[in-house]
Chimera marker file (.cmm) of the C-alpha trace (Angstrom):
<marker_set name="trace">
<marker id="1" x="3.157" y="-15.814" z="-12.947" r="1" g="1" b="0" radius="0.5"/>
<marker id="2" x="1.239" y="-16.675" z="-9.617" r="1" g="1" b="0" radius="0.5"/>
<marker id="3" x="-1.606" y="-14.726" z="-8.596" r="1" g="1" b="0" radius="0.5"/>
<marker id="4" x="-1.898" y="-14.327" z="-4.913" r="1" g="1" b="0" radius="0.5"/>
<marker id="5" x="-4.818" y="-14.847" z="-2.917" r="1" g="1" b="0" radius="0.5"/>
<marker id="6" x="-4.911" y="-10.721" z="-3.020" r="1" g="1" b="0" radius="0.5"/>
<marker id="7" x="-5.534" y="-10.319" z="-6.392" r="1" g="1" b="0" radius="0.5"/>
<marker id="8" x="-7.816" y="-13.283" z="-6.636" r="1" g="1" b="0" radius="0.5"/>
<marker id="9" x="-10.013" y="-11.481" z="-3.591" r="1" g="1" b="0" radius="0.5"/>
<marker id="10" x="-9.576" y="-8.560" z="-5.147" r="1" g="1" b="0" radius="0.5"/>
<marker id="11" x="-10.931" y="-10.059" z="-8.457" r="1" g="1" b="0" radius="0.5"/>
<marker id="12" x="-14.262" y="-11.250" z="-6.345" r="1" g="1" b="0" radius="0.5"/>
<marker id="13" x="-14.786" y="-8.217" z="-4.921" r="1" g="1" b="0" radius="0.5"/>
<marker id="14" x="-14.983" y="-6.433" z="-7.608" r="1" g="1" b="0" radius="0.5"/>
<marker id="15" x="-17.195" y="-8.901" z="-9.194" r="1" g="1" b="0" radius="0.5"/>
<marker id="16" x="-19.512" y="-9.091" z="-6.130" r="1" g="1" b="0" radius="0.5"/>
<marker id="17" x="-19.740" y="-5.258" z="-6.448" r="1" g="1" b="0" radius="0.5"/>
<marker id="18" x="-20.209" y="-5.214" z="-10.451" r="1" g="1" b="0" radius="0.5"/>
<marker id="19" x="-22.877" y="-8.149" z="-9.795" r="1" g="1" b="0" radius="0.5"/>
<marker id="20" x="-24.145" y="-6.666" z="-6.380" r="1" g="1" b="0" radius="0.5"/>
<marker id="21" x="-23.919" y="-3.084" z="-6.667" r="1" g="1" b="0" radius="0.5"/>
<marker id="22" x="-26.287" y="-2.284" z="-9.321" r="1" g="1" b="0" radius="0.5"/>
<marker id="23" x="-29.521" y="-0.508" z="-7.271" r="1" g="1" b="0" radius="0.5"/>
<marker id="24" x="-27.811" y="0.204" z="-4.086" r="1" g="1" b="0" radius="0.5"/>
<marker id="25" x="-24.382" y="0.209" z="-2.623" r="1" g="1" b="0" radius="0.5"/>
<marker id="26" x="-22.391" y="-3.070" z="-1.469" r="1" g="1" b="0" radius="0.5"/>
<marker id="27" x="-21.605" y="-3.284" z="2.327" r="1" g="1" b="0" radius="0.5"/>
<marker id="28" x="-17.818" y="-5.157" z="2.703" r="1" g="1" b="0" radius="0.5"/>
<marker id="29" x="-19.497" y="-7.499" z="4.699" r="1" g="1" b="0" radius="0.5"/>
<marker id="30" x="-22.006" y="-8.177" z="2.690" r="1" g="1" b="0" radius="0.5"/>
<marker id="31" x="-19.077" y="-9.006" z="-0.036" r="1" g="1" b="0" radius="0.5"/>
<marker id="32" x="-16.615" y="-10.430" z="2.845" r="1" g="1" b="0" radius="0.5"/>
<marker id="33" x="-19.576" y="-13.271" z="3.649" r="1" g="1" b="0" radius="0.5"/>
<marker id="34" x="-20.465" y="-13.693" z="0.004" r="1" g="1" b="0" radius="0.5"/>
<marker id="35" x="-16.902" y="-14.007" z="-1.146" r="1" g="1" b="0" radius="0.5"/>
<marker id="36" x="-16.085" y="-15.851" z="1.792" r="1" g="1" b="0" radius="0.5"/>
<marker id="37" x="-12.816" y="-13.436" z="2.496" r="1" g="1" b="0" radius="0.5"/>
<marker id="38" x="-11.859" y="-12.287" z="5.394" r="1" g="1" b="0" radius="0.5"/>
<marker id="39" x="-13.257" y="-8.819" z="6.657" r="1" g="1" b="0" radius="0.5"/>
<marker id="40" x="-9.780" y="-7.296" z="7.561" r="1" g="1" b="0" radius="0.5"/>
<marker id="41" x="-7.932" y="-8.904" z="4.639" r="1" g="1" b="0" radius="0.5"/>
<marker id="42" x="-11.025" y="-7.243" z="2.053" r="1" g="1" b="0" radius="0.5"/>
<marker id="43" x="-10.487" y="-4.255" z="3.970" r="1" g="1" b="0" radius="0.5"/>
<marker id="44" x="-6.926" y="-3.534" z="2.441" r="1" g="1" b="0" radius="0.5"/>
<marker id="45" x="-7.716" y="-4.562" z="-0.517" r="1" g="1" b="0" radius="0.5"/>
<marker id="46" x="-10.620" y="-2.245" z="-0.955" r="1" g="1" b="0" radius="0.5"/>
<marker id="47" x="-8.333" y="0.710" z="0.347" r="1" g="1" b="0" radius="0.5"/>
<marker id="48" x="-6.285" y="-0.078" z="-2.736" r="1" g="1" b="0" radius="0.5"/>
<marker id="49" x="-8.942" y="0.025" z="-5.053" r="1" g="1" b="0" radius="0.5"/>
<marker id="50" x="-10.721" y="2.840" z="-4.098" r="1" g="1" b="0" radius="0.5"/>
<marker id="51" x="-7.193" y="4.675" z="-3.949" r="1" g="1" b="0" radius="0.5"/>
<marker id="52" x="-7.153" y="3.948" z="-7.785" r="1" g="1" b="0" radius="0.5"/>
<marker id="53" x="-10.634" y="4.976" z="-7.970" r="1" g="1" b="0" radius="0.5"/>
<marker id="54" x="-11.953" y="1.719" z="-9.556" r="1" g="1" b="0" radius="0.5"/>
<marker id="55" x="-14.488" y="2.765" z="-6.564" r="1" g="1" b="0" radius="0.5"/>
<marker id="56" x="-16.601" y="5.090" z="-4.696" r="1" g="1" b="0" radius="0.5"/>
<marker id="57" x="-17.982" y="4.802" z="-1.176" r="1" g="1" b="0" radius="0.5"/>
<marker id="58" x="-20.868" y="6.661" z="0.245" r="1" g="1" b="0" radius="0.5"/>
<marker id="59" x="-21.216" y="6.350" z="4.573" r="1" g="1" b="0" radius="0.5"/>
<marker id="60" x="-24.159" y="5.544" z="6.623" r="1" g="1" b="0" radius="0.5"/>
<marker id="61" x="-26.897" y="3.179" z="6.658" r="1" g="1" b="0" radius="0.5"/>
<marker id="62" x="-27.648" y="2.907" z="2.964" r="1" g="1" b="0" radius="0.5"/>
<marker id="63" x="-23.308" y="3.299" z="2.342" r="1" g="1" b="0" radius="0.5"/>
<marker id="64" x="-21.001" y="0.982" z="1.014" r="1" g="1" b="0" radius="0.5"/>
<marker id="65" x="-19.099" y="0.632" z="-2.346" r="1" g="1" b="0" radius="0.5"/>
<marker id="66" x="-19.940" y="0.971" z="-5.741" r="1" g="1" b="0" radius="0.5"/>
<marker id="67" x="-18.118" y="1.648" z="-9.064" r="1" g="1" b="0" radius="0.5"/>
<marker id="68" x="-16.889" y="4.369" z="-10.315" r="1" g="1" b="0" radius="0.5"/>
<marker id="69" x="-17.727" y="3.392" z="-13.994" r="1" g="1" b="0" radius="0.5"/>
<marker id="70" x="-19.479" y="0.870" z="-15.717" r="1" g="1" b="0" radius="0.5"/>
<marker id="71" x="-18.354" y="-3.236" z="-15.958" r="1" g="1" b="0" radius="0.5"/>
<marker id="72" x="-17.109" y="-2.972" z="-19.450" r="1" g="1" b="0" radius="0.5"/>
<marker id="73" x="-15.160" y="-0.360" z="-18.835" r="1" g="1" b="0" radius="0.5"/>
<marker id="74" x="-13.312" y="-2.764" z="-15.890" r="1" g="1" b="0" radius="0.5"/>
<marker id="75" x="-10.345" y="-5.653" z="-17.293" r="1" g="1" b="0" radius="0.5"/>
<marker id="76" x="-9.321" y="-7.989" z="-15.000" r="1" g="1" b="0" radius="0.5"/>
<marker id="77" x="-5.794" y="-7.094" z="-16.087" r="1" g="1" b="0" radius="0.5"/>
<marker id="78" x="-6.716" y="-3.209" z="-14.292" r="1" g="1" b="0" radius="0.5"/>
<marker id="79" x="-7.599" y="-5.188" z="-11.325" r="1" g="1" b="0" radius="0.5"/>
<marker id="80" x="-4.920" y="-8.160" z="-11.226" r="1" g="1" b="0" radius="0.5"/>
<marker id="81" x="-2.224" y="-5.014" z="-12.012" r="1" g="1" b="0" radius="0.5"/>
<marker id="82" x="-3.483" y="-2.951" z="-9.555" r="1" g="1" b="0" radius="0.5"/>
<marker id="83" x="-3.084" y="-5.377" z="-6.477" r="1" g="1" b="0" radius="0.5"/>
<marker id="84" x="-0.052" y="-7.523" z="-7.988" r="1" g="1" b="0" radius="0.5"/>
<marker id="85" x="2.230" y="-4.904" z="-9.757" r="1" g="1" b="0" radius="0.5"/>
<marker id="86" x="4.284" y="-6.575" z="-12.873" r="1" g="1" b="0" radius="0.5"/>
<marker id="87" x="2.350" y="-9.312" z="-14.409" r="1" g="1" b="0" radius="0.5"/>
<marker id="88" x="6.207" y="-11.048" z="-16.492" r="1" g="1" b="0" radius="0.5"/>
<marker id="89" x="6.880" y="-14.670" z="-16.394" r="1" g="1" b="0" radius="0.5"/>
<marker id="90" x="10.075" y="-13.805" z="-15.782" r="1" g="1" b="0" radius="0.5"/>
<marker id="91" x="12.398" y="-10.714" z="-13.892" r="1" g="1" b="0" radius="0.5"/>
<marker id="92" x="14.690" y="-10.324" z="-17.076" r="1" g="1" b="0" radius="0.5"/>
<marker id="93" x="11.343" y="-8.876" z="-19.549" r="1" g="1" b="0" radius="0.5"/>
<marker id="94" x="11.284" y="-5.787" z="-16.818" r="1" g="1" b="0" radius="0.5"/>
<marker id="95" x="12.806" y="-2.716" z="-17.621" r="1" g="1" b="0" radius="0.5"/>
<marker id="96" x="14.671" y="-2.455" z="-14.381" r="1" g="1" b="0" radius="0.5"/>
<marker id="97" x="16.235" y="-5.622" z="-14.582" r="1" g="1" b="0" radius="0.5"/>
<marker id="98" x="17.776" y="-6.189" z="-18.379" r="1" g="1" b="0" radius="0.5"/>
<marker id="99" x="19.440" y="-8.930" z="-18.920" r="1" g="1" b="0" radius="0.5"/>
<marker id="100" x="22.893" y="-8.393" z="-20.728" r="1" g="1" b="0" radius="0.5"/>
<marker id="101" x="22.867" y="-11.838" z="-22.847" r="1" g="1" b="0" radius="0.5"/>
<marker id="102" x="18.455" y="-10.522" z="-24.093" r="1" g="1" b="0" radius="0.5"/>
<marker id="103" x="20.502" y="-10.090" z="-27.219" r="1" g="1" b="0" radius="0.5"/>
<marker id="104" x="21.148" y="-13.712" z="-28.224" r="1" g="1" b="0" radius="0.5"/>
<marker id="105" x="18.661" y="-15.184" z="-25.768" r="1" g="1" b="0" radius="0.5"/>
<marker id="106" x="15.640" y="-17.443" z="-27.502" r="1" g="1" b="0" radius="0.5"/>
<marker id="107" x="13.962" y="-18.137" z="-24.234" r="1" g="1" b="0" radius="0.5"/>
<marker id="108" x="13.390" y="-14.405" z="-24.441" r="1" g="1" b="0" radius="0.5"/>
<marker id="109" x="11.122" y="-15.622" z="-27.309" r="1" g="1" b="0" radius="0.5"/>
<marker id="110" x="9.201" y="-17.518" z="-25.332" r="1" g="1" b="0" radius="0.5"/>
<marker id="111" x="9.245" y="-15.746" z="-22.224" r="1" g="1" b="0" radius="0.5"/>
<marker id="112" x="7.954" y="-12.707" z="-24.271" r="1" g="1" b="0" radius="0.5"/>
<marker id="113" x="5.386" y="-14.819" z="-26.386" r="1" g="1" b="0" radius="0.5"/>
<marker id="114" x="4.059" y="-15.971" z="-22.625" r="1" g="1" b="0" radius="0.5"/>
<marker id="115" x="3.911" y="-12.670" z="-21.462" r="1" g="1" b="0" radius="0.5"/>
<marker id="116" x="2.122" y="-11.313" z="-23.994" r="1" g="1" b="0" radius="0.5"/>
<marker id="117" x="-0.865" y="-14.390" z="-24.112" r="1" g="1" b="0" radius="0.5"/>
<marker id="118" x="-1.199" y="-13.822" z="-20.338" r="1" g="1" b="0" radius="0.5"/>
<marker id="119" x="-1.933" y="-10.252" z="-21.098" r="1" g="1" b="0" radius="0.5"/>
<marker id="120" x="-4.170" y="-10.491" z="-24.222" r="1" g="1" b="0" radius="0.5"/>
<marker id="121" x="-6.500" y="-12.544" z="-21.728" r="1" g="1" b="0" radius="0.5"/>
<marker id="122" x="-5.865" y="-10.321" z="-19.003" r="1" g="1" b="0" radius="0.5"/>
<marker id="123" x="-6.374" y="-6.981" z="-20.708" r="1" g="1" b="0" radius="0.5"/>
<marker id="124" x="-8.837" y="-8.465" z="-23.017" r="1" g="1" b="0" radius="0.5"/>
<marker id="125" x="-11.394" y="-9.813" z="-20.287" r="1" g="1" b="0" radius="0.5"/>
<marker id="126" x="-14.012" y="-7.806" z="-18.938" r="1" g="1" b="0" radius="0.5"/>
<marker id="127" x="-16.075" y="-7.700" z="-15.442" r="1" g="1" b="0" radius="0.5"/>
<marker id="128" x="-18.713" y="-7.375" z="-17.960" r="1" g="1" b="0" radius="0.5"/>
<marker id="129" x="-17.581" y="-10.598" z="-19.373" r="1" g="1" b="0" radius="0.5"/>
<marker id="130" x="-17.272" y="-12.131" z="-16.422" r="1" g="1" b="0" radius="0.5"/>
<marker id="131" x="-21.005" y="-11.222" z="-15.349" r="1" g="1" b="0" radius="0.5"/>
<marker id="132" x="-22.068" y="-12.534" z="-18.278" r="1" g="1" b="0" radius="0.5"/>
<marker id="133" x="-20.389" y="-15.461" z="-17.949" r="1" g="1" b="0" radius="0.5"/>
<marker id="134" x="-22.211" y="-15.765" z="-14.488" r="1" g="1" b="0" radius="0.5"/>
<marker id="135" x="-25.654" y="-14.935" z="-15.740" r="1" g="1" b="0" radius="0.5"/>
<marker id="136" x="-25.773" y="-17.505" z="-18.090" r="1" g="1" b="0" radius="0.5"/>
<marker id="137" x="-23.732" y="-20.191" z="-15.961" r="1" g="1" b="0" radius="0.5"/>
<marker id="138" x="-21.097" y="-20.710" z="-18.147" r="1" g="1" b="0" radius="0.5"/>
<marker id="139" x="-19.272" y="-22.991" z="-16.054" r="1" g="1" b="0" radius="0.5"/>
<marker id="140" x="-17.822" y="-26.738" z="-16.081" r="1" g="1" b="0" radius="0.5"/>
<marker id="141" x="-16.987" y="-28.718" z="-13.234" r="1" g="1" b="0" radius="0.5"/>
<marker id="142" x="-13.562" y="-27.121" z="-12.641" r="1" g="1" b="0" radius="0.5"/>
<marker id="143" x="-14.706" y="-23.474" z="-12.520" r="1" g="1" b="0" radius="0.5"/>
<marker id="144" x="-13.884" y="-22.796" z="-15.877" r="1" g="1" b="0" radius="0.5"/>
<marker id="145" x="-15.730" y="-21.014" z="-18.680" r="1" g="1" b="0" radius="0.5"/>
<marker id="146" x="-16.905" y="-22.997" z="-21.659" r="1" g="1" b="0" radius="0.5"/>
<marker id="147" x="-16.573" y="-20.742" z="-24.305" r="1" g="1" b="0" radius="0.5"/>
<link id1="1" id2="2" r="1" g="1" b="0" radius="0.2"/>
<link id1="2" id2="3" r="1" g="1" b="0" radius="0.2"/>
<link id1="3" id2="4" r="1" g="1" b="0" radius="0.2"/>
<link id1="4" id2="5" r="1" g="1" b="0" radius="0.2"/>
<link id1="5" id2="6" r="1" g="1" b="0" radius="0.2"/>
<link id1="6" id2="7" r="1" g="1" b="0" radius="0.2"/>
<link id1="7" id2="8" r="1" g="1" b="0" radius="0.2"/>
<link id1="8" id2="9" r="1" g="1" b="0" radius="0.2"/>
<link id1="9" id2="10" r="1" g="1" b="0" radius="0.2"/>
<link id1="10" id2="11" r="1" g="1" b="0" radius="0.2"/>
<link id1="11" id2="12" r="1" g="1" b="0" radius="0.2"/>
<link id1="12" id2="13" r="1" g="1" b="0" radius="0.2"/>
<link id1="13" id2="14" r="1" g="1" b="0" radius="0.2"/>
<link id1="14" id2="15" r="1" g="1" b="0" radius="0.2"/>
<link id1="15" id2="16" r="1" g="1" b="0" radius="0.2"/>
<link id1="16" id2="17" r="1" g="1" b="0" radius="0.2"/>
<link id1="17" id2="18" r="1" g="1" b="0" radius="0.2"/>
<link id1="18" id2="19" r="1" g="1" b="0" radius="0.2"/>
<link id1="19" id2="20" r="1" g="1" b="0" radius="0.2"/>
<link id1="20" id2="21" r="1" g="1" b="0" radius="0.2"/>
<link id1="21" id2="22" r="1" g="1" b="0" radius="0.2"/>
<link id1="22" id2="23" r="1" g="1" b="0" radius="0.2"/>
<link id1="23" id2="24" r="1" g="1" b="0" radius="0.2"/>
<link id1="24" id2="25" r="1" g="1" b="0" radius="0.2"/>
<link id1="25" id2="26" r="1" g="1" b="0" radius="0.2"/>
<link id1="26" id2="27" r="1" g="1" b="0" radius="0.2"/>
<link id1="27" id2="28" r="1" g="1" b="0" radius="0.2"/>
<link id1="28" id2="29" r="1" g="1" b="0" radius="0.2"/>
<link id1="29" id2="30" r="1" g="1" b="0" radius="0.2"/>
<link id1="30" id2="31" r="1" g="1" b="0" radius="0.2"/>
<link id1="31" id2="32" r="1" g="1" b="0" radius="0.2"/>
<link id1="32" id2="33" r="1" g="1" b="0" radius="0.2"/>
<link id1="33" id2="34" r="1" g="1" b="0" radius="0.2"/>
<link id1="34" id2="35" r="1" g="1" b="0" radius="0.2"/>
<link id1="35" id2="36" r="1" g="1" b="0" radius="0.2"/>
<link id1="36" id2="37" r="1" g="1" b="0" radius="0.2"/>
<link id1="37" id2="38" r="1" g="1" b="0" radius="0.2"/>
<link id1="38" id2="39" r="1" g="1" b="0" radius="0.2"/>
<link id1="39" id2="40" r="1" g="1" b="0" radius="0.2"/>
<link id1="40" id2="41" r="1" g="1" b="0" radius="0.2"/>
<link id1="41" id2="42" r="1" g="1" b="0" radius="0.2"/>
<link id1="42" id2="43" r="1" g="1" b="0" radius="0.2"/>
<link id1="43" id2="44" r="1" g="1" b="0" radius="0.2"/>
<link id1="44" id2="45" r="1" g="1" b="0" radius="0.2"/>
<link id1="45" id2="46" r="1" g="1" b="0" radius="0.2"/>
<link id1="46" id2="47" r="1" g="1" b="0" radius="0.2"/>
<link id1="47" id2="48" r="1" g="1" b="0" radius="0.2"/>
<link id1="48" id2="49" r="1" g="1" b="0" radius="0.2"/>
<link id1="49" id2="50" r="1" g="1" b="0" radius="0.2"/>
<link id1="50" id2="51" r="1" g="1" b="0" radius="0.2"/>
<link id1="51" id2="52" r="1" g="1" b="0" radius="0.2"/>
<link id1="52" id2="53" r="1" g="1" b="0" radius="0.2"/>
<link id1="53" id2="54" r="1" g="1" b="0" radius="0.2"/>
<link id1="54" id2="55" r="1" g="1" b="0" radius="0.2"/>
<link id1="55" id2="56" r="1" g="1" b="0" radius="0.2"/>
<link id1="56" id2="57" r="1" g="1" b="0" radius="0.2"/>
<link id1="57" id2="58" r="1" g="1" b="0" radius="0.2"/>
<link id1="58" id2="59" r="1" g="1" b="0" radius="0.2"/>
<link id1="59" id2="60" r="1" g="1" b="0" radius="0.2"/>
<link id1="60" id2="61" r="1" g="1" b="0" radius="0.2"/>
<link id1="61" id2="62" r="1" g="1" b="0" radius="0.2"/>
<link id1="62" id2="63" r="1" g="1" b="0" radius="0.2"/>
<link id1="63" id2="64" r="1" g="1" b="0" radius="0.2"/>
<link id1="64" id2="65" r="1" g="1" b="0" radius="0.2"/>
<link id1="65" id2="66" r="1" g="1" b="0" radius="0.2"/>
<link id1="66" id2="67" r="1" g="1" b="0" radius="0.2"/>
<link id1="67" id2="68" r="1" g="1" b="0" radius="0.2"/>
<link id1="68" id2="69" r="1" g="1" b="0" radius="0.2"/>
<link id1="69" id2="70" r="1" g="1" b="0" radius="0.2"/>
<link id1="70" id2="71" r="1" g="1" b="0" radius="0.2"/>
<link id1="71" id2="72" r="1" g="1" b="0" radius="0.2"/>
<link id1="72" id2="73" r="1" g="1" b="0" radius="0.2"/>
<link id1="73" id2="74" r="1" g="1" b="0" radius="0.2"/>
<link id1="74" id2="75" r="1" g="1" b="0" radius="0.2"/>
<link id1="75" id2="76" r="1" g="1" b="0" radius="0.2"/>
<link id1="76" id2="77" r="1" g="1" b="0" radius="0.2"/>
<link id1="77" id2="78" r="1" g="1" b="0" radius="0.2"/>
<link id1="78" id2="79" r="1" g="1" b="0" radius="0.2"/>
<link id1="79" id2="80" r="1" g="1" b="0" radius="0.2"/>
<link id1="80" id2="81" r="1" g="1" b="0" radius="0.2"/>
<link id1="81" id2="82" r="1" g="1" b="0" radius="0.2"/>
<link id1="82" id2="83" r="1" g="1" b="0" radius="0.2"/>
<link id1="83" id2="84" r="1" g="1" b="0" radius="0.2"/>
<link id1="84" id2="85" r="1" g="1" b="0" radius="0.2"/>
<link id1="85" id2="86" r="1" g="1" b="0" radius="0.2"/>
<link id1="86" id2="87" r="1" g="1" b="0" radius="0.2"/>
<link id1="87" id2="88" r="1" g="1" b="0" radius="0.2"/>
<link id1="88" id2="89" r="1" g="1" b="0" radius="0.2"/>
<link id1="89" id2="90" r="1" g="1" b="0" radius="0.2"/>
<link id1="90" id2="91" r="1" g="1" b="0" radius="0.2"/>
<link id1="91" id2="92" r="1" g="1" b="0" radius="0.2"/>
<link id1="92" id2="93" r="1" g="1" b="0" radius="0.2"/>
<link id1="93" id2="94" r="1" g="1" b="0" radius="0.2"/>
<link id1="94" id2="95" r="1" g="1" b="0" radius="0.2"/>
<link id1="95" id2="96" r="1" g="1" b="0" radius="0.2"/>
<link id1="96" id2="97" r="1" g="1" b="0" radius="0.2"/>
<link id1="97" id2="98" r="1" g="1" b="0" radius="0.2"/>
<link id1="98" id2="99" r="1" g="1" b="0" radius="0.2"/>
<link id1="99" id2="100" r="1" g="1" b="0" radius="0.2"/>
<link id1="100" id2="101" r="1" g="1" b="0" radius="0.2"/>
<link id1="101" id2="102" r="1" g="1" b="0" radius="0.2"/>
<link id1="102" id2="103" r="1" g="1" b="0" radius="0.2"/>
<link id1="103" id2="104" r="1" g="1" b="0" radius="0.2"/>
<link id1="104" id2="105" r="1" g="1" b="0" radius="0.2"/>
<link id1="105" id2="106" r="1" g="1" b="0" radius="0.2"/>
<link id1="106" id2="107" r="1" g="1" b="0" radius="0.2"/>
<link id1="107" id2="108" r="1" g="1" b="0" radius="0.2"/>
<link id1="108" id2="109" r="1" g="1" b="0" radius="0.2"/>
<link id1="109" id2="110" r="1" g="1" b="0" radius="0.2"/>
<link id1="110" id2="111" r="1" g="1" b="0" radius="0.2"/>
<link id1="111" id2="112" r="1" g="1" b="0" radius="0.2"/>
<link id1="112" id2="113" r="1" g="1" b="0" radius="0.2"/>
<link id1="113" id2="114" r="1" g="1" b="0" radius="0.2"/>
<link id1="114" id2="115" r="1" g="1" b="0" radius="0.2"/>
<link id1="115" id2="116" r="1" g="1" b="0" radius="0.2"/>
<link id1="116" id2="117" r="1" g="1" b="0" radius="0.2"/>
<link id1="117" id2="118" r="1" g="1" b="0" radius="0.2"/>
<link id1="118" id2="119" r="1" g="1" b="0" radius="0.2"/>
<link id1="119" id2="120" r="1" g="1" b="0" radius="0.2"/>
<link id1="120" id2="121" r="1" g="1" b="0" radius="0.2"/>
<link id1="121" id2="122" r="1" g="1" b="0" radius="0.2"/>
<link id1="122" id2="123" r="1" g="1" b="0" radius="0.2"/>
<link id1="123" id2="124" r="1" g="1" b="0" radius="0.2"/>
<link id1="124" id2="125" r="1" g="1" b="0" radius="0.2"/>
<link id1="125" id2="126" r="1" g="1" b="0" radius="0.2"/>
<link id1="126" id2="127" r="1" g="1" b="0" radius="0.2"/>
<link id1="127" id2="128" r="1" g="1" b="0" radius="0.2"/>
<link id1="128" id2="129" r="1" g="1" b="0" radius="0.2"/>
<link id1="129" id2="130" r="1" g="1" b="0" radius="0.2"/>
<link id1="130" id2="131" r="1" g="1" b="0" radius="0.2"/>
<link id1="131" id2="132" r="1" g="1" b="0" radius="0.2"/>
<link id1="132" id2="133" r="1" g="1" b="0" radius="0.2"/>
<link id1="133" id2="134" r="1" g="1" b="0" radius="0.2"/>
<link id1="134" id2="135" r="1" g="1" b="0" radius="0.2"/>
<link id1="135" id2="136" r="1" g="1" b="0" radius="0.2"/>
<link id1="136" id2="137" r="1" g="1" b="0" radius="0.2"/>
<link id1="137" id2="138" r="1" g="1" b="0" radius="0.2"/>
<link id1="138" id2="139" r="1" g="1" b="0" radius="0.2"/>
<link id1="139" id2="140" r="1" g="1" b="0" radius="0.2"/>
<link id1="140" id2="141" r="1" g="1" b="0" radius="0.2"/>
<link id1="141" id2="142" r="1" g="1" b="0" radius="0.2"/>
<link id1="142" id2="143" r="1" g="1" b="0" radius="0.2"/>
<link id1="143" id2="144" r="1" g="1" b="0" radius="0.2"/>
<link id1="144" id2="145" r="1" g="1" b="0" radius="0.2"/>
<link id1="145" id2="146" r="1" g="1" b="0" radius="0.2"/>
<link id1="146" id2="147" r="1" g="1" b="0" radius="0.2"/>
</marker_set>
């Protein structure tokens, strides 16, 4: 599975907003400059989220975004799903496209063992978690957490 640069932007800008958004709400490009995304790019993807409600906007001077509910309450897997749809290693684990030889296939094994690590991370990370990896500049190098 590749993440596009959509859900990855999408992914910072709800982040910006979680880590932005707490007193007052988040202009787009406020988050656009921060994020370093382009305006009309982070405008489609905020029409998406605030479709699924992971959002609310207010108008006028003092408008912008904020969310709807609390960090915690956010997975990146909500947020990665949201923008990118199906989140498989491979077509044949879909329901739409079953694969006639799943039966006596052991890379289905794997494929599904895959699937399902990609998710537990996914599902089982938080924006809180991500915040609080931020706060406390959890980070190596590369970008990555050090747990």
């Amino acid at each position: 599975m590749l993440i596009s640069a959509k859900g990855r932007y999408a992914l910072r800008c709800m982040l910006d907003i979680s880590l932005n958004g707490t007193e007052s709400n988040v202009k787009l490009k406020d988050i656009a400059e921060r994020q370093d995304i382009p305006i009309k790019y982070l405008e489609q993807i905020i029409s998406s989220i605030q479709k699924a409600g992971f959002v609310k906007s207010e108008r006028g001077p003092s408008g912008g975004y904020r969310l709807s509910r609390p960090p915690e309450e956010y997975t990146v897997g909500m947020i990665i799903k949201l923008i990118e749809g199906d989140t498989v290693p491979v077509s044949c684990l879909t329901g739409s496209n079953s694969c006639e030889r799943s039966d006596q296939c052991v890379s289905m094994i794997l494929w599904k063992k895959l699937n399902d690590a990609v998710n537990s991370v996914l599902d089982g990370t938080t924006l809180a978690d991500m915040i609080d990896w931020s706060s406390k500049g959890r980070l190596i190098e590369i970008g990555i957490p050090d747990y």
